[in-house]
N, C-alpha and C positions, 0 to 999 in steps of 0.2 A: 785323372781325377785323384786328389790327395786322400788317400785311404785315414776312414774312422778312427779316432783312438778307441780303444774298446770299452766300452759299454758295460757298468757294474750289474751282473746278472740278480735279475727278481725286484729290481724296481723300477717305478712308472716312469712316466713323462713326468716334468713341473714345472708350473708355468707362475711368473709375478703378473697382475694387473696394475697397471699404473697408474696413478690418481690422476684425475680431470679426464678421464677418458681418453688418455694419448696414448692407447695401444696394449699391447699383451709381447712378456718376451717369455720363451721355454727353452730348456734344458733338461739334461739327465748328467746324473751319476756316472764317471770313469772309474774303471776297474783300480787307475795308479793312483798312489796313494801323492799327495801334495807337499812341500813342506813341513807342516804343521801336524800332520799324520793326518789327516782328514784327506778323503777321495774326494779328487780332482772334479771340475762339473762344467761342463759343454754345454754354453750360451749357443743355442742355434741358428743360423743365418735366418734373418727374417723377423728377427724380435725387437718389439722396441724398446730404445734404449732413453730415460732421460739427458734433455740438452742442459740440466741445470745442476752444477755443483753448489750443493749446500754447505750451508756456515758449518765446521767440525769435520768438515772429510779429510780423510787424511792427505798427504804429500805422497804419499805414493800409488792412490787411490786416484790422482789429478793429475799426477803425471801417466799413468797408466790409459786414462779415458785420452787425455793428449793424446798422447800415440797412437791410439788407436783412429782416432778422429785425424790423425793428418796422415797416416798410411792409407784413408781411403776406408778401412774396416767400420770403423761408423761413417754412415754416409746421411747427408740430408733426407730426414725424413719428412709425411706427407703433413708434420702439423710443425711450426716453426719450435713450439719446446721438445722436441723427442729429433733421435736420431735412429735409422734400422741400421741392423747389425748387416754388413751384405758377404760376411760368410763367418763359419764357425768360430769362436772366441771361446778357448783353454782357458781356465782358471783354477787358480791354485786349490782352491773351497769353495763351497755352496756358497758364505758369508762373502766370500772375494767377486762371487759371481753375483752377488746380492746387490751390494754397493758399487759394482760395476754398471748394472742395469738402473738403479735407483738413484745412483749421485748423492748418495748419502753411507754413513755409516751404519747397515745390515746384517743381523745376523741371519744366516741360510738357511739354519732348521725352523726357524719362526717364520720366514717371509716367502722361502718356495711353499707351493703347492700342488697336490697332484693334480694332475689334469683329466684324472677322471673320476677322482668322489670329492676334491677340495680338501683332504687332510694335508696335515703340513707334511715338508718333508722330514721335521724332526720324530714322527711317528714312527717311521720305518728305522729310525736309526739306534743301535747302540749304547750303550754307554760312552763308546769315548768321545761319544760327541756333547759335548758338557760342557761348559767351563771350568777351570780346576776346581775352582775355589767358590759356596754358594751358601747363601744364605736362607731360610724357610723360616715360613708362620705355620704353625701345626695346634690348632683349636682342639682344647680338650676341657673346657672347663663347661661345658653341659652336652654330655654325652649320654643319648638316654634317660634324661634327667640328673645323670652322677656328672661332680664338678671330677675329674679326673687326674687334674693339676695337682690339686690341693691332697684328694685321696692315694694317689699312686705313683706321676709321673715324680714328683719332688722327692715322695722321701724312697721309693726305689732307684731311682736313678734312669728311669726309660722315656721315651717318646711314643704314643701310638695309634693305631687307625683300628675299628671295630671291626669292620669287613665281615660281618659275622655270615653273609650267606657266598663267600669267594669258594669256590673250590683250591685244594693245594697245587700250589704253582710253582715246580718243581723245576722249570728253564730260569737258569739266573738271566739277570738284566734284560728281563722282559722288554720287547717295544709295545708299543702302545698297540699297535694293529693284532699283538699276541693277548695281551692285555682284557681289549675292547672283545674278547672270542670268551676267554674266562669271565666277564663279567653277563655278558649276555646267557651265559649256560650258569650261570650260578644267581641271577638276579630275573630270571625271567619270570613275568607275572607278582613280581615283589615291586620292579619299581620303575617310574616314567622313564622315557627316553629322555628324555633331560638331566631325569638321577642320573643314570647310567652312564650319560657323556662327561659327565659331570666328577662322577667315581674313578674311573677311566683317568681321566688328567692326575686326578688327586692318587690314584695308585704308581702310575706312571713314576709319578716324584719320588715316592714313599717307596718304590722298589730297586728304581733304577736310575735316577739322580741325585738321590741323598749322598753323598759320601763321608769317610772316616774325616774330621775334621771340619765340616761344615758347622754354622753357625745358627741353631737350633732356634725358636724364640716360641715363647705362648703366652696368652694373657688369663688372670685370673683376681677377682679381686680388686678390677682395677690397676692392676701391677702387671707390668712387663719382666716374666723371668726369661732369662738368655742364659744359652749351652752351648758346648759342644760336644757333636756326633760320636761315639768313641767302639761303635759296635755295630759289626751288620744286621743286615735285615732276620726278625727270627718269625716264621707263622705257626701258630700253635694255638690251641682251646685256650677259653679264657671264660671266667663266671659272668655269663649272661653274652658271652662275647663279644664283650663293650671292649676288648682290647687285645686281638688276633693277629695282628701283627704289631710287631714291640723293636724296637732299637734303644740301647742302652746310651746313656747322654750323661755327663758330666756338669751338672745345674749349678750356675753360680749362687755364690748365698743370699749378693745383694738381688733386690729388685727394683725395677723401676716405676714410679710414679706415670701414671698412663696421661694426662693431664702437663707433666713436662716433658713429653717427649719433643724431638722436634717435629717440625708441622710433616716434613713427606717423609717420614715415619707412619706418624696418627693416619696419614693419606693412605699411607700401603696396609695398615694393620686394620684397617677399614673395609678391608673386599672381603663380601661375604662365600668365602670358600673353608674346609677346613684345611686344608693343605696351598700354603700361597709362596709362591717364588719371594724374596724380600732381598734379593743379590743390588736389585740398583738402588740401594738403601745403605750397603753393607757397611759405606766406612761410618758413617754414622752410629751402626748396630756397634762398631769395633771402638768408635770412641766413649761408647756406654762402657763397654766392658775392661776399657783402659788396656786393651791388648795391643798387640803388634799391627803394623796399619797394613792393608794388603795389597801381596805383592805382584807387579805386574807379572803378566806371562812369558812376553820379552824378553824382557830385562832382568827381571830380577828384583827391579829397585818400586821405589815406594810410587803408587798413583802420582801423575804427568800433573804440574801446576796445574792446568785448565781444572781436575776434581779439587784441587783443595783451594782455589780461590772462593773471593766470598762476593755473593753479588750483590752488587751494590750502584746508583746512581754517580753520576759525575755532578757536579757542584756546579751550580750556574754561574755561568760570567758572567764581566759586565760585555762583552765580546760580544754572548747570544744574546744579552740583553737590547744591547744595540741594533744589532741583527735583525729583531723585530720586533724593532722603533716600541718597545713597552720602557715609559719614562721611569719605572720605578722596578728595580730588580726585583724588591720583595714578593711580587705578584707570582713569577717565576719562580721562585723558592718554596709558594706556600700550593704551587700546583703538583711541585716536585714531591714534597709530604704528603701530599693526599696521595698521589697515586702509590707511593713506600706503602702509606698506613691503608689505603683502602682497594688498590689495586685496578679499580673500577671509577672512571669516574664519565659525564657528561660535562660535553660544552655546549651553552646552550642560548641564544639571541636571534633576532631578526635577520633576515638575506642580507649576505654582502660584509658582516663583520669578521670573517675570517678563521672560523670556525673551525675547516678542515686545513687550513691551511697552518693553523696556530698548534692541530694535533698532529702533523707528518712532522713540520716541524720537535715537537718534542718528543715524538718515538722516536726519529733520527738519531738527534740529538742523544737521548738516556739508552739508548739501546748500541749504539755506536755505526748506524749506519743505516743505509735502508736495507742491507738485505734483513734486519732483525723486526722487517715491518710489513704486515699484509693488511690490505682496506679492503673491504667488501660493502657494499652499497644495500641498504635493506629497501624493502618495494610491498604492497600489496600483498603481494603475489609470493611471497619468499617466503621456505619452507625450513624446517629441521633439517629435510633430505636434502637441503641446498645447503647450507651452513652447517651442519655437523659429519651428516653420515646417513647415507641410504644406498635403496637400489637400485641402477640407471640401467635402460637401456647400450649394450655395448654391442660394437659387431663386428663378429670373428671378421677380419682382413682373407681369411684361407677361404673358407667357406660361406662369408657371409651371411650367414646365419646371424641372430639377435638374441642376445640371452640378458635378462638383467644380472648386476654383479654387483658385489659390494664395494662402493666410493667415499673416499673421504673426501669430506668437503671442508675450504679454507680455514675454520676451526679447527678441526683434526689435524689436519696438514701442520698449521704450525705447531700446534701442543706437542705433535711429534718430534718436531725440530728443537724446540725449546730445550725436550725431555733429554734428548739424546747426550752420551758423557762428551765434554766439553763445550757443550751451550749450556750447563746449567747458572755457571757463575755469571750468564751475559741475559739482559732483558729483552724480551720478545713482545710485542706490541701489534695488536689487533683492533684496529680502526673500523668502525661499523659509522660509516656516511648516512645520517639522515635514521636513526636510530629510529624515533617515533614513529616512521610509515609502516613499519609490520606488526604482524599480531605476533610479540613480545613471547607470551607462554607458547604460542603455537610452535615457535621458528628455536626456544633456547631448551626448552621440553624438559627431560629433569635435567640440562645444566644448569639449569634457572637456578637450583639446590646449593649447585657448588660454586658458583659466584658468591656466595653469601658463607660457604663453610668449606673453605679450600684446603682441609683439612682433611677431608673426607673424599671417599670415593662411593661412584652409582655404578648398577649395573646398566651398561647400554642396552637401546630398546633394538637395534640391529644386529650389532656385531654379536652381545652376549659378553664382550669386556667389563671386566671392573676398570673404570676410567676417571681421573681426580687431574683436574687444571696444575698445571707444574705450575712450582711456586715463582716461576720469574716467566709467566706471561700475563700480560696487562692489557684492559680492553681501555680505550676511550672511543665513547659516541658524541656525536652532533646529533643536535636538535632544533631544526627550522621552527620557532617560534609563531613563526605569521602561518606555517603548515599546518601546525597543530598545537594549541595550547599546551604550557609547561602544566598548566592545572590539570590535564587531562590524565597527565601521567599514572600508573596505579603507585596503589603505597608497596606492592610487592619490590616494583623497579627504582622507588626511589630509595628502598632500603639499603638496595646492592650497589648503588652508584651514590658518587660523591656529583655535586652537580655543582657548576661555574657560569658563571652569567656572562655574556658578552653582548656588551648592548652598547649603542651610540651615547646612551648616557651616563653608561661609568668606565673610567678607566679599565683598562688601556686605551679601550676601545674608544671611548671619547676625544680625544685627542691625536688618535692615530692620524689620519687626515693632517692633519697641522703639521705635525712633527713628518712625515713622509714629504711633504711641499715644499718642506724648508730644507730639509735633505736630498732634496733633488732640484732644487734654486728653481720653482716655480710659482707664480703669483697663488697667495695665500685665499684667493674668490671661492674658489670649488668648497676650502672646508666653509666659511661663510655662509656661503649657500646651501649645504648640505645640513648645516645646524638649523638653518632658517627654516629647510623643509621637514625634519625631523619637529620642529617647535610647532608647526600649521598640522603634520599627522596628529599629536596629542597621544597617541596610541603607541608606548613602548616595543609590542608585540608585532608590529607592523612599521617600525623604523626603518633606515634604510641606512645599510650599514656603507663603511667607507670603499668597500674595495672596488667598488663599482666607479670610484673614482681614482685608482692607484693603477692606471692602465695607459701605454704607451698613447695607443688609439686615443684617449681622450685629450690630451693635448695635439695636435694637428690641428691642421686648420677646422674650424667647425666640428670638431671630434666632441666637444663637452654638450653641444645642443644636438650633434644625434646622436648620446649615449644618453642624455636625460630623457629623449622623444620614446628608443626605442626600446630602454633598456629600465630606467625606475619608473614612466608614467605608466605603461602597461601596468605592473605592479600595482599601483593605487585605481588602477580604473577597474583594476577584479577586489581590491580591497571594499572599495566605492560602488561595484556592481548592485544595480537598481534602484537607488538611493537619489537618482538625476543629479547629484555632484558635478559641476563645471568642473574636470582635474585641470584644465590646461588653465583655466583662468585664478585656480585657487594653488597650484604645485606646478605651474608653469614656470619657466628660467625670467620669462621677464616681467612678472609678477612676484617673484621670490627678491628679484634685483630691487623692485620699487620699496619690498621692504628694506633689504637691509643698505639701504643709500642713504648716509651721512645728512643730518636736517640740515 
């Protein structure tokens, strides 16, 4: 048996959960140290690995799961997205072991966990486990009631945290788990277990990942002042102890208008923390300050095209126009500005107009593919815990045990994807099938807020994240008309959404039918007839749209009278339910034929 590498002494196990419930993979900490200086981490035989490489992962991240997947090392696992590890997998870093198990690009300290209290693994770790180069929001403009900005941090030249009941913390670069020991002994009976966790992060930062040269930021005033770090951490009395630990900071003079910032800026400067990471912001912060643009760790050289692209829509052809037989481009054009300007929009007509098909089509399309496209279907029955984030039922595969655990669900999943560096220049598109059948406030909870101010961010009701929709994911919904009234709608949801009508009586939609029959050299009867029965329902909301005649099946022999019998009469006999309506004598084919036959 191939002896262990060794084992980085005094720390846990840590294990990733993987979203939809497709398994748990764990690992530990190697004693050797990896390329990158970071200790090495032991994927362990029996974990599972996602089967899907996401949009942004790197090339050597895809060739690496390659290899492993055709030596046999990942092997078919028990659900067709996941693959087990079927023996140990070396990786260079925790983040290497991250995005190897994840199929996407992860960082390690953020994504392992322990496997036996749930802290990350960045808790136990060091300083050097950092990114060089970071950027922070540090809140001081009502501190105790004193704006702190205005009084002390600008014209001394410092940054600072009050901490006024910490005891002295005499170990440099404290980890959090040393941390989380001094704040319990120095805040005990002073403040919730929520302050406390809450302190804990915010010292964390303020101690032991600030560094010389970081990119400082605070608001006051309405104004965004930006620094940088120029001195270590100092803890010492202070009047009232509104300001016990101090780092000296270099304040630019201009400031900035809080009102022009750009939008995932105001998004990040929006989480109610006083100490907030602002690193995936930074070139932005760097083009406020007209400074040098920052540099990769690599390389050397400036952020990879994919960050400094701009994202942006592709211009309709007449190609896609054609594509889906819409006679008039302009329609396509003015769908493309709504979603630009409003992000959100509804499409929304009677069965059979095309609906979903007209929305895959244009997230395809403006996103540049389908992987930048997930549909989820709303029902009854659908929750937040379905569609955002909750806690499910999982079960351990060793032990079989069941423990609930925290899941993201297809909204989170993508916004993640979106967010990640090198999807942000590309749009991400979120299909919600038959939008009207859920309860709305129930199922979108407070994201309800940030569809309407994408600007901003909420604290989630699970996880405890500050979370804000990346600016390049876009929802469009369908709305079954004859299901449920467009009237029904509240004014909440029509606020947040752009809405598009798609009816048998106005274009595109009107004429689809025609133009589809002549494009595939078949007799012009079917749209005839379909106008004819749409003009006998009288009722726009209960029309019957054309797709129900755009089908191989319907031309065959007899395919147009048993698609009419079993596929639009049903329809009108639940439309017509108790009302004793003749359907077959009044929306029958050969009663619809006596109308429209030539006098």
């Amino acid at each position: 048996m191939p002896q262990l590498p060794d084992r980085l002494p005094g720390f846990p196990d840590f294990r990733i959960t993987l979203p939809k419930d497709a398994g748990e993979a764990r690992g530990f900490l190697l004693a050797e140290l990896g390329d990158n200086g970071s200790h090495k981490f032991l994927v362990t035989a029996g974990s599972a690995v996602s089967a899907e490489d996401w949009p942004g992962l790197s090339d050597y991240a895809r060739r690496r799961r390659a290899e492993l997947r055709e030596n046999g090392t990942l092997a078919d696992g028990p659900r067709s997205d996941t693959w087990t590890a079927s023996r140990n997998i070396e990786c260079n870093s925790p983040s290497a072991a991250a995005t190897l198990v994840l199929g996407y690009g992860a960082t390690g300290p953020g994504t392992w966990r322990s496997a036996e209290d749930g802290h990350r693994l960045g808790d136990y770790l060091p300083l050097s486990w950092r990114a060089p180069q970071k950027a922070w929001l540090v809140r001081g403009n009502n501190v105790s009631g004193h704006n702190l900005v205005r009084q002390l941090w600008l014209k001394e030249g410092v940054v600072s945290l009050d901490a006024a009941h910490l005891p002295q913390v005499d170990e440099p670069d404290p980890t959090k788990s040393v941390l989380r020991r001094f704040v319990e002994e120095g805040y005990e009976g002073s403040a919730t277990y929520h302050q406390k966790r809450g302190l804990v992060d915010e010292l964390h930062a303020f101690f032991t990942q600030m560094r010389l040269g970081d990119t400082v930021a605070t608001l006051s005033d309405g104004l965004l002042h930006l620094g940088r770090i120029t001195g270590d951490l100092v803890q010492s009395d202070s009047p009232g102890g509104l300001s016990n630990l101090r780092r000296t900071v270099a304040w630019q003079e201009t400031a900035h208008p809080y009102e022009e910032l750009p939008e995932e800026v105001q998004q990040k400067l929006s989480a109610q923390h006083d100490v907030v990471d602002l690193t995936s912001v930074q070139e932005q912060l760097t083009a406020l300050t007209g400074g040098p643009e920052t540099m990769s760790e690599e390389t050397g050289q400036g952020m990879d095209s994919f960050e400094q692209r701009v994202l942006a829509f592709p211009e309709v052809t007449d190609e896609f126009a054609r594509k889906l037989l819409v006679h008039d481009r302009s329609f396509l054009d003015e769908l493309r500005e709504l979603l630009i300007d409003e992000r959100q929009m509804v499409l929304y007509g009677p069965p059979g107009t095309g609906k979903t098909y007209l929305a895959l089509q244009l997230a395809e399309y403006f996103g540049g593919g389908p992987e930048q496209v997930k549909i989820v279907q709303f029902h009854p029955s659908y929750a937040y815990e379905d569609f955002f984030e909750g806690f499910r039922p999982v079960e351990d595969p060793e032990t079989r045990e069941v423990a609930f655990r925290l899941t993201a669900g297809p909204l989170r999943e993508l916004a993640d994807t979106a967010s990640l560096k090198g999807n942000r220049h590309v749009p991400h598109f979120l299909i919600i099938d038959e939008i009207n059948r859920a309860n709305l406030a129930k199922v979108f909870g407070e994201l309800y807020f940030l569809l309407e101010y994408r600007e901003r961010s909420v604290r989630l009701t699970y996880s405890g994240d500050d979370f804000g929709l990346p600016p390049n994911l876009y929802v469009i919904g369908t709305m079954n008309t004859a299901d449920r009234s467009i009237a029904l709608v509240d004014a909440a949801m029509r606020r947040r959404f752009a809405f598009v009508e798609l009816s048998p009586r106005v274009e595109p939609t009107a004429g689809l039918l025609t133009r589809w029959l002549e494009r595939e050299g078949k007799d012009p009867e079917p749209a005839r007839l379909l106008d004819a029965l749409n003009a006998a329902i009288g009722d726009p909301d209960f029309a019957i749209g054309p797709s129900y005649l755009m089908k191989p099946g319907v031309y065959r022999e007899g395919g147009l009278d048993r698609t009419w019998r079993t596929k639009i009469l049903p329809l009108l006999e639940e439309h017509h339910y108790g009302e004793g309506t003749d359907i077959a004598a009044r929306y029958g084919l050969a009663a619809l034929r006596e109308r429209t036959r030539p006098a």
